[in-house]
C-alpha positions in Angstrom: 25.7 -12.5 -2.6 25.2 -12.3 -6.9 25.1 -9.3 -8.0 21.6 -8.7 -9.6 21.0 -10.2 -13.0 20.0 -7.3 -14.7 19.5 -3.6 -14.8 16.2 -3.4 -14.9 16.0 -5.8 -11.3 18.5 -3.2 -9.8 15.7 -0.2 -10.4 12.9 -2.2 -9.4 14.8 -2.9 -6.1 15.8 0.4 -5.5 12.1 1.9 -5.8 11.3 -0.9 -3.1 13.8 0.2 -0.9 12.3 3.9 -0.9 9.2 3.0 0.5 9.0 1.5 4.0 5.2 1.6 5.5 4.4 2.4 9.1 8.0 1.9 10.0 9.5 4.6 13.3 12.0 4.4 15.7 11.8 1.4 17.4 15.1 -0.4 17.8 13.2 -4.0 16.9 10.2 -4.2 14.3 8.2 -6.9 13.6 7.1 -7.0 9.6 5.1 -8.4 7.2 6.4 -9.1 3.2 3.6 -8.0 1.2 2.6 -9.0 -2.2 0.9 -6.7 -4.1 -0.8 -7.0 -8.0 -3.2 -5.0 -9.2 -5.7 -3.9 -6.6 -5.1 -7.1 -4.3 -2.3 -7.9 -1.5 -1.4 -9.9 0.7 1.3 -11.0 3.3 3.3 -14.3 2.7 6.4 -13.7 5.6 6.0 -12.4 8.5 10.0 -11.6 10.4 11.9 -9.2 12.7 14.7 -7.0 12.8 16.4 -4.1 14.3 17.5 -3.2 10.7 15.1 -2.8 8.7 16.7 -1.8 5.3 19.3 -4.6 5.3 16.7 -7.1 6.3 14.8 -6.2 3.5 18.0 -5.6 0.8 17.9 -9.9 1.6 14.6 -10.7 1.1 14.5 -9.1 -2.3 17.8 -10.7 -3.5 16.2 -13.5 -2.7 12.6 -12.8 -4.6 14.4 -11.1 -7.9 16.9 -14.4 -7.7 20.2 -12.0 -6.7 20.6 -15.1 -4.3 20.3 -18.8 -4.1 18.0 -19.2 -0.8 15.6 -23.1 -0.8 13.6 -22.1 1.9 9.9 -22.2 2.0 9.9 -18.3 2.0 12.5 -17.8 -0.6 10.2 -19.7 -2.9 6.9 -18.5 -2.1 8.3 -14.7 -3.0 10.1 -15.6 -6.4 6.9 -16.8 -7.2 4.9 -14.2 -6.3 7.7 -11.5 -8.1 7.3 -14.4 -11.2 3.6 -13.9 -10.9 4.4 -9.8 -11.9 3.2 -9.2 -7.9 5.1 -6.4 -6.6 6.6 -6.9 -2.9 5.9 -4.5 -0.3 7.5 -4.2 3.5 4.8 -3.1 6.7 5.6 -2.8 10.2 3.4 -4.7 12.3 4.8 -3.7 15.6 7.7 -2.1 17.1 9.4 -3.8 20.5 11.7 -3.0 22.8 14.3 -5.8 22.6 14.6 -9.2 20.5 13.1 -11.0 23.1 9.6 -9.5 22.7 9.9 -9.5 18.6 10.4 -12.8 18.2 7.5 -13.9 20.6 5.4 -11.0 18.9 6.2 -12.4 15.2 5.3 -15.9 16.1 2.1 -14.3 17.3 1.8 -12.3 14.0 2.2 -15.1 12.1 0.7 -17.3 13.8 -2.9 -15.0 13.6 -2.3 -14.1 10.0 -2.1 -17.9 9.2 -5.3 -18.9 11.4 -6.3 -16.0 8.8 -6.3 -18.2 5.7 -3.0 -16.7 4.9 -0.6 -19.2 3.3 2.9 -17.7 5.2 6.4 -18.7 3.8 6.9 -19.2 7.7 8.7 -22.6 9.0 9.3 -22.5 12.5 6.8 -24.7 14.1 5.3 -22.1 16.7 4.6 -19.6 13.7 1.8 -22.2 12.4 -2.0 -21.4 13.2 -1.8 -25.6 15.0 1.0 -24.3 17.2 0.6 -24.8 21.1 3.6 -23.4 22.3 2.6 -20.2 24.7 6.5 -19.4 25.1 9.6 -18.7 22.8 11.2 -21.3 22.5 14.9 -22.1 24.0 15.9 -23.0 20.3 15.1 -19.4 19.7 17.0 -17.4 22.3 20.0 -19.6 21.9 20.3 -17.5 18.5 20.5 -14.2 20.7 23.7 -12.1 20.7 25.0 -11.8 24.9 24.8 -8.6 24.4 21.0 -8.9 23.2 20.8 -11.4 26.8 22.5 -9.2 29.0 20.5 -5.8 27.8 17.0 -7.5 28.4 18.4 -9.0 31.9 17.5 -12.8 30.5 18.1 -15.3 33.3 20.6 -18.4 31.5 23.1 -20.5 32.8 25.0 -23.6 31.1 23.7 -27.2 31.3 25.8 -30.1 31.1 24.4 -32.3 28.8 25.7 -35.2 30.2 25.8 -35.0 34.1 23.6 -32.3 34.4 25.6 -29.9 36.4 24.2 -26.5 36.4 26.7 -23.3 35.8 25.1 -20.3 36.7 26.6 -17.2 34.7 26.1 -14.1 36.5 25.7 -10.8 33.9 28.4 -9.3 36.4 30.8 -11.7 35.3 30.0 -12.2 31.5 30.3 -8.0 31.3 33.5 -8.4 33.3 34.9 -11.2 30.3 34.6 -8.5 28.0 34.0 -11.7 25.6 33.4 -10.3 21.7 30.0 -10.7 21.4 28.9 -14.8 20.7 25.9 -16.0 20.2 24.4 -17.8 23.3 24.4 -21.0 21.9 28.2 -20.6 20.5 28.7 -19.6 24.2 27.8 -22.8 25.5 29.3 -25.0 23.5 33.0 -23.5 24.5 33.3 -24.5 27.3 33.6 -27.6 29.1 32.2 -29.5 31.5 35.0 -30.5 34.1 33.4 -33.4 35.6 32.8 -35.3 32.6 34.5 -33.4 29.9 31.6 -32.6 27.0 30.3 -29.7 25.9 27.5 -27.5 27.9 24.2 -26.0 26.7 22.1 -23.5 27.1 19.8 -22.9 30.3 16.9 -20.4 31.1 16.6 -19.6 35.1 13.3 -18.8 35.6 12.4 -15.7 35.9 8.5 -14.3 36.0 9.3 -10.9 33.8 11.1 -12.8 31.4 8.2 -15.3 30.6 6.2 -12.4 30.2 8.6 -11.3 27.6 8.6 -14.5 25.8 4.9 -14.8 25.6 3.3 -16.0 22.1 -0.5 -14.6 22.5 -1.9 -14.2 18.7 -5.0 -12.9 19.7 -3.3 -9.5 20.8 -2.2 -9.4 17.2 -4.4 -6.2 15.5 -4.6 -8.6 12.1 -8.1 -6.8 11.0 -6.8 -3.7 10.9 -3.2 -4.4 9.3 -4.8 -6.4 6.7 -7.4 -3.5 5.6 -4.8 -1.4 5.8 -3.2 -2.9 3.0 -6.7 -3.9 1.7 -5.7 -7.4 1.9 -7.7 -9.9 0.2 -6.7 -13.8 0.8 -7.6 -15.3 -2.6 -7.0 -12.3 -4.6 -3.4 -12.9 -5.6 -3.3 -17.2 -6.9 -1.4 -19.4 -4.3 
């Protein structure tokens, strides 16, 4: 990461960092960025994390141009911060594991979009069109095993040639004492030994774990976070 360009960027982050709103204890939190000028705000990201001040340490390297980031949402807060808009992080909702955060910030973002709100969101069930009523597999393949093995998530390994089906018991995965891989790295180490390519990732199904997983943005409270931050849709240009 740059180091930031100048002096008076390094203040302006600092006093950002000092004030978190609505944020507790929760070991994940769902957020919204907030940009805020004059008297009028409103979100453009909606994310999660289980820590919160490093999370946000990125996103304003990103907006004060500390670090080269192309994405929609890298874009959409430089120009905000290039508007003179000042940026602003809100908890939306704490949750108990990943699991649950990400299915409760596609439903965040999802309602907040349906809103009028123009998100710097680009995962396909964060948009107001989305269908999908379940987090993705794309999305838990990201997860940590120890993240999968703390919420008692259900996988296995698919070959994606033959087919064959390896069930991974969490017994056995604890017993590996493996260093921590992502679930997707997970599958593609090992091999199948029927036809020799790689394996991928495969939810068992499991009723609690659906319910987990769920994307529902009409349980998302966006009337009352967006007066709380007196939120006005056209008040701040797009």
């Amino acid at each position: 990461m740059k180091r930031w360009l100048t002096p008076e960027k390094q203040a302006a982050r600092n006093a950002i960092l000092k004030r978190f709103y609505g944020f507790g204890n929760g070991p994940h939190c769902v957020y919204a960025v907030v940009a805020k000028q004059n008297r009028s705000s409103r979100p453009i990201y909606v994310g999660e994390t289980s820590r919160p001040k490093k999370r946000f340490e990125q996103h304003l390297a990103v907006a004060y141009g500390g670090r080269e980031d192309n994405s929609r949402n890298g874009h959409l807060e430089r120009k905000f911060i290039a508007m003179g808009a000042a940026i602003e992080f809100h908890c939306l909702e704490e949750c108990a594991n990943r699991i649950a955060a990400l299915a409760r910030e596609a439903a965040w973002a999802r309602a907040l979009s349906s809103r009028g709100y123009n998100l710097g969101n680009s995962w396909a069930e964060h948009h107001a069109a989305s269908k999908t009523t379940l987090v993705p597999l794309a999305r838990l393949a990201t997860l940590s095993l120890s993240e999968a093995l703390a919420t008692g998530l259900q996988f296995g390994l698919s070959c994606t040639s033959c087919g064959t089906l390896l069930a991974l018991p969490h017994e056995s995965l604890q017993a590996m004492r493996l260093r921590n891989p992502k679930l997707d790295s997970l599958a593609k180490s090992i091999v199948c030994p029927d036809c020799s390519v790689t394996y991928e990732l495969a939810l068992l199904p499991e009723l609690e774990q659906n319910r987990m997983r769920r994307i529902d943005p009409a349980s998302a409270d966006t009337e009352s976070s967006l007066r709380s931050i007196a939120a006005h849709p056209r008040g701040i240009s797009d």
